[in-house]
Every structure is written in C-alpha cells, then in structure tokens.
Backbone as a chain_set.jsonl record, in Angstrom:
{"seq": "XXXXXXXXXXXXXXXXXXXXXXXXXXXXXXXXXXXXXXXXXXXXXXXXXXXXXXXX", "coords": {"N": [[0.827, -1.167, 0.0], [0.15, 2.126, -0.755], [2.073, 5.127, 0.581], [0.889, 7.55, 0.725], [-0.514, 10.211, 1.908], [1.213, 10.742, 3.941], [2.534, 13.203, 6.103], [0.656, 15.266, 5.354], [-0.633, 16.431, 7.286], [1.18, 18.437, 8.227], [1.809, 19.87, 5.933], [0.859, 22.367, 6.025], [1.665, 24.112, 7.747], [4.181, 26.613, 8.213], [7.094, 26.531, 5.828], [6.983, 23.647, 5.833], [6.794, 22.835, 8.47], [9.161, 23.111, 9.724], [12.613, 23.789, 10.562], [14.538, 25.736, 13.134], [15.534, 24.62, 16.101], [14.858, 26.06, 19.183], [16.107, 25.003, 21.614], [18.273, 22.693, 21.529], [19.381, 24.066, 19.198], [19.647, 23.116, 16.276], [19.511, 22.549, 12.968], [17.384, 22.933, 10.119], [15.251, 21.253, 10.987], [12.422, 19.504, 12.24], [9.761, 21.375, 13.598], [7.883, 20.483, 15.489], [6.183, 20.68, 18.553], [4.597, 22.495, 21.018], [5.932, 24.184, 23.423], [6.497, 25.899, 26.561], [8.793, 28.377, 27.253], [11.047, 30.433, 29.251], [8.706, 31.659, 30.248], [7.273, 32.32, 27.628], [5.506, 30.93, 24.685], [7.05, 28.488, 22.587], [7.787, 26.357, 19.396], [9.365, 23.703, 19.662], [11.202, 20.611, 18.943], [11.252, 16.981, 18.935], [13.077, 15.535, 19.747], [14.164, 17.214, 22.018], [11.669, 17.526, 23.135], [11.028, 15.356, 23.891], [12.987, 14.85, 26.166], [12.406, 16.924, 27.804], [9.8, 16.385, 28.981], [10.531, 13.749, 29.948], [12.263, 14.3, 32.063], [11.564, 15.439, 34.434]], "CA": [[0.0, 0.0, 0.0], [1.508, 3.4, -1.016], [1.944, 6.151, 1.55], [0.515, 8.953, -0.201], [-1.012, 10.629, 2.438], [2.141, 11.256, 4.995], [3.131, 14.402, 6.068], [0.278, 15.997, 5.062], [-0.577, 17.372, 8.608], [1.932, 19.24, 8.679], [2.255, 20.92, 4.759], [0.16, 24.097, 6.071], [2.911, 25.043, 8.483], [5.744, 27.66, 7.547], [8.206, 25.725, 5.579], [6.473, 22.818, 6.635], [6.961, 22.788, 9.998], [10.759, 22.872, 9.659], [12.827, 25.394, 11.489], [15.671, 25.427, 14.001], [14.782, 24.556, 17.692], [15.565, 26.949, 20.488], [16.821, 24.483, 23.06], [19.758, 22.007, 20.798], [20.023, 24.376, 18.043], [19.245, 22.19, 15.533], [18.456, 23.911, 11.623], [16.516, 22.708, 9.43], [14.682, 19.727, 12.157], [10.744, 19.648, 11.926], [10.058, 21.894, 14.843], [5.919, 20.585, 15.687], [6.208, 20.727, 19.614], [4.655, 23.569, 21.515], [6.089, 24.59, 24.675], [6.629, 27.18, 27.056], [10.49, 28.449, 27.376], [11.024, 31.476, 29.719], [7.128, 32.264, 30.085], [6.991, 32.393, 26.193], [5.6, 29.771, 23.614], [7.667, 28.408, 21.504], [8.149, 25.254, 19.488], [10.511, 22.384, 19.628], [11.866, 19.412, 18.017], [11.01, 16.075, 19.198], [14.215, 14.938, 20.85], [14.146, 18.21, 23.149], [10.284, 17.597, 23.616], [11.019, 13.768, 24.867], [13.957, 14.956, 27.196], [11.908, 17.904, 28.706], [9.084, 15.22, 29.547], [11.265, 12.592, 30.753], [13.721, 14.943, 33.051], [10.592, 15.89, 35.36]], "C": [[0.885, 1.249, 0.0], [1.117, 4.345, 0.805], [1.831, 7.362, 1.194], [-0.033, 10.204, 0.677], [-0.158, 10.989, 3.872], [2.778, 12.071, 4.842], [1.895, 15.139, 5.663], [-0.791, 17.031, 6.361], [0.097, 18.446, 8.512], [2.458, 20.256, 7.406], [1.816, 21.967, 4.756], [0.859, 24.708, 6.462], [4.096, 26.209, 7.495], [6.567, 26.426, 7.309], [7.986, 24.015, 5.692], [7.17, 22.197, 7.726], [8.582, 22.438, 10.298], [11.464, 24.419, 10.247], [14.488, 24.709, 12.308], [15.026, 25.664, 15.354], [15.659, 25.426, 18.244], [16.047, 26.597, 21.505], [18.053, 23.973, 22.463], [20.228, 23.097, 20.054], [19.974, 23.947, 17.091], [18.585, 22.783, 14.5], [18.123, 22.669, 11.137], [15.407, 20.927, 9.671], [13.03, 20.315, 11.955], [10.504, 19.852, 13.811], [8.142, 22.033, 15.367], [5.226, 20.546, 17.307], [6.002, 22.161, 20.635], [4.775, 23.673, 23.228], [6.459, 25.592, 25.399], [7.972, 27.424, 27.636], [10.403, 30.268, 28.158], [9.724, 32.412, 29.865], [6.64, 32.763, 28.368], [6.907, 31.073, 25.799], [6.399, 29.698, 22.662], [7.908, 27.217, 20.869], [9.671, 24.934, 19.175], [10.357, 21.427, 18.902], [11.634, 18.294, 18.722], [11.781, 15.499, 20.385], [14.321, 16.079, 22.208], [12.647, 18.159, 24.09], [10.232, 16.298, 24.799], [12.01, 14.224, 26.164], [13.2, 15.763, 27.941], [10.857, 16.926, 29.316], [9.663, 14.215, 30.357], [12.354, 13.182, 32.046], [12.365, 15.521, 34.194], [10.66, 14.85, 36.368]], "O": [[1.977, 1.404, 0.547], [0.293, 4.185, 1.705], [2.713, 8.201, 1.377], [0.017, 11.285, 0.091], [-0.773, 11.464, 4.826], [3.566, 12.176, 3.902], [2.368, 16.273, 5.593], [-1.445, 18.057, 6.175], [-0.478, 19.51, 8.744], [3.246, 21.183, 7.594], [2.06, 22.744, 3.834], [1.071, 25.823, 5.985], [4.514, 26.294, 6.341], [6.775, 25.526, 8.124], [8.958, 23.264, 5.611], [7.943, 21.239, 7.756], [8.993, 21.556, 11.052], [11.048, 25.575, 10.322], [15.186, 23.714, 12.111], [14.251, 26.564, 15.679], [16.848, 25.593, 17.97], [16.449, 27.382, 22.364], [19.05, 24.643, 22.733], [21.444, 23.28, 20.105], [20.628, 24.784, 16.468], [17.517, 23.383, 14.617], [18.464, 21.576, 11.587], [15.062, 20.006, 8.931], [12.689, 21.431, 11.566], [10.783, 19.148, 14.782], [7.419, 23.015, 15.534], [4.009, 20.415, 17.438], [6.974, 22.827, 20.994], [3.93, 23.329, 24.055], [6.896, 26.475, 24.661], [8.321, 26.664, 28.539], [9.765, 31.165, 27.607], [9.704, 33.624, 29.652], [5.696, 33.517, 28.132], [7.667, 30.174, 26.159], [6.573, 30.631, 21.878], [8.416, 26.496, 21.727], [10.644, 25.528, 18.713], [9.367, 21.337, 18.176], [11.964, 18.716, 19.83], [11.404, 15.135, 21.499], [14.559, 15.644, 23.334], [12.471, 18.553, 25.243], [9.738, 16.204, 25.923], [11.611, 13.819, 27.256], [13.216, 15.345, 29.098], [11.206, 16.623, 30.457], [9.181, 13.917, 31.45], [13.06, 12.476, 32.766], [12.899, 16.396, 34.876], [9.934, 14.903, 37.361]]}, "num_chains": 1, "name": "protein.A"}
C-alpha cells in the first residue's frame, strides 16, 4: 500500500513545519512541539520535547 497521504498534517505550516529549535540548536529539524520556554511559547523538536518530559 503506497503512503501517499504522509506528512500531510503538517504541509500548512511555515516551511512545513521545519525550522531550528531553540533548546539544541538544531536547523533545518521539523520543529511541531509547543512549549513554554522562559514564560513564552515556543516550538521544539522532538528529541528536546522527549527529554523535557522525561527529566521531570
């Protein structure tokens, strides 16, 4: 069966949803994680999203 239909969540975003995270640094990482960094929203990248969850 094809996969014709992945990724398309996320093709409305800017760039689609690609960016550089504000915690690693990390360019051009798919940045679909919203969290709150110094009383501001901002998103993140997956691997920063799992570590901030798991370090609590």
């Amino acid at each position: 069966m094809s996969k014709a239909h992945r990724g398309t969540g996320i093709r409305h975003e800017h760039n689609s949803g690609r960016g550089t995270c504000p915690i690693c640094g990390r360019t051009n990482i798919k940045v679909l994680y919203e969290t709150t960094i110094d009383e501001k929203k901002a998103m993140i990248c997956k691997a920063c999203n799992a570590h901030k969850k798991n370090s609590k």
